[in-house]
C-alpha positions in Angstrom: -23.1 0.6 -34.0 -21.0 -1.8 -32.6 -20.3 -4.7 -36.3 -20.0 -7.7 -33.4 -24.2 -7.3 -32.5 -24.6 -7.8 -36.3 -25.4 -11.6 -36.4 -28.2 -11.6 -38.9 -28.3 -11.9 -42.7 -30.9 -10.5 -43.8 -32.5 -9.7 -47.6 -34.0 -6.6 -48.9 -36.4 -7.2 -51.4 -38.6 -4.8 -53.8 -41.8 -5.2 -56.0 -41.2 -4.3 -59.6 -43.3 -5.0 -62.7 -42.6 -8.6 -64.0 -44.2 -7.8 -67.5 -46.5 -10.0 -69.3 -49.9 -10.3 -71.0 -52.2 -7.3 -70.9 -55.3 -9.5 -70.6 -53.9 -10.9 -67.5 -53.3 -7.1 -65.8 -49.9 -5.6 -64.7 -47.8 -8.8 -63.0 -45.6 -8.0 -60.5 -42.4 -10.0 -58.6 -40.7 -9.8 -55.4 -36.8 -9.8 -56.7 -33.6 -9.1 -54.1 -32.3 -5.7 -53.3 -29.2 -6.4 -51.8 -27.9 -9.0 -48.2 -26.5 -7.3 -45.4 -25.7 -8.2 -41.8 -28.0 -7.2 -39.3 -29.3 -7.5 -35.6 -32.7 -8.8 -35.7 -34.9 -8.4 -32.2 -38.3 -9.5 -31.4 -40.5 -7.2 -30.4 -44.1 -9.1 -29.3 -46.4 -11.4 -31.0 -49.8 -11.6 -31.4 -52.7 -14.3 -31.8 -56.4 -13.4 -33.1 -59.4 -15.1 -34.8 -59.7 -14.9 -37.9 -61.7 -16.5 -40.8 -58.9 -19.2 -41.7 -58.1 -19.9 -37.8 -55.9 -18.5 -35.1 -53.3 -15.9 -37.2 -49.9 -15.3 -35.2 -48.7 -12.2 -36.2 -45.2 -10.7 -34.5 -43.2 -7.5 -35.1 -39.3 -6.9 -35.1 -36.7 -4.3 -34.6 -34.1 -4.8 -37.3 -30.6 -2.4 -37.0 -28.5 -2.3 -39.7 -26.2 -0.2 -41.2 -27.5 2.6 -43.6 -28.5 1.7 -47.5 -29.6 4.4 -48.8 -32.8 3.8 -50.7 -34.9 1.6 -48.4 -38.2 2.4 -47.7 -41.8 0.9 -46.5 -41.9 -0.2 -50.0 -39.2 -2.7 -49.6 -40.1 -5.9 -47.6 -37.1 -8.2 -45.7 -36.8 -11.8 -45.7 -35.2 -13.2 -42.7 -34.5 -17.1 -42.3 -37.7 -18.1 -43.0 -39.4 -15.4 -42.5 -41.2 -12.5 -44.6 -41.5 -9.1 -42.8 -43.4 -6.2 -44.0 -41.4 -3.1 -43.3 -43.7 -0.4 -41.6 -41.0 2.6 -40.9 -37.5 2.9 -41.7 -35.5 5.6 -39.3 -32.0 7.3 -40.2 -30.9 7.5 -36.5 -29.8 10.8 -35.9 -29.9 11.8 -39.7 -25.8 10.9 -39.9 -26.1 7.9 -42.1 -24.6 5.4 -40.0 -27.1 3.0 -38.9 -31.3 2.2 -39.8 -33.7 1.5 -37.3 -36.7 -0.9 -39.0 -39.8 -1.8 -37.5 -41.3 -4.8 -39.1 -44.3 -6.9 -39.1 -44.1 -10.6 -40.4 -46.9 -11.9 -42.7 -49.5 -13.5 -40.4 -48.8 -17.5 -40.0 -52.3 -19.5 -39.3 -51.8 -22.1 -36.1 -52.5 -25.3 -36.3 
């Protein structure tokens, strides 16, 4: 992997229990799991109907270099953005680089 196509900052981020009040259930947060540089490519976006309007949904190739630890549990927040991570790939099993597909959350139109 070639440092000079990594442009991107991007954030890992992971759910953990937040604590709280038992009457209220088990609260959970969203808290950072570490920034790293990354190439961020689009992959295709999609419109549909749904019940709040027109939902834009688009996907993302994300290459970094290898963390160990990060799964489809993890999400990434990229500029604005909030991706769903839906597989994580260890190319060629040498821990040198990831391979992310992601999924932003779906924006309504309009």
């Amino acid at each position: 992997m070639l440092a000079g196509k990594l442009r991107e900052r991007v954030t890992f981020e992971k759910l953990v229990p937040a604590g709280g009040d038992a009457d209220w259930g088990d609260p959970t947060a969203w808290i950072g799991d570490g920034t790293v540089w990354a190439s961020v490519t689009p992959n295709n976006g999609n419109e549909k109907a749904g019940k709040d309007g027109v939902v834009t949904v688009n996907s993302y190739t994300i290459r970094t270099r290898y963390r160990e630890g990060i799964t489809s549990q993890h999400r990434i927040k990229w500029r604005l953005r909030t991706m769903d991570i839906l597989s994580v790939v260890d190319v060629d099993s040498r821990r040198r680089e990831l391979v992310i597909e992601a999924r932003e959350h779906p924006q309504r139109n309009g």
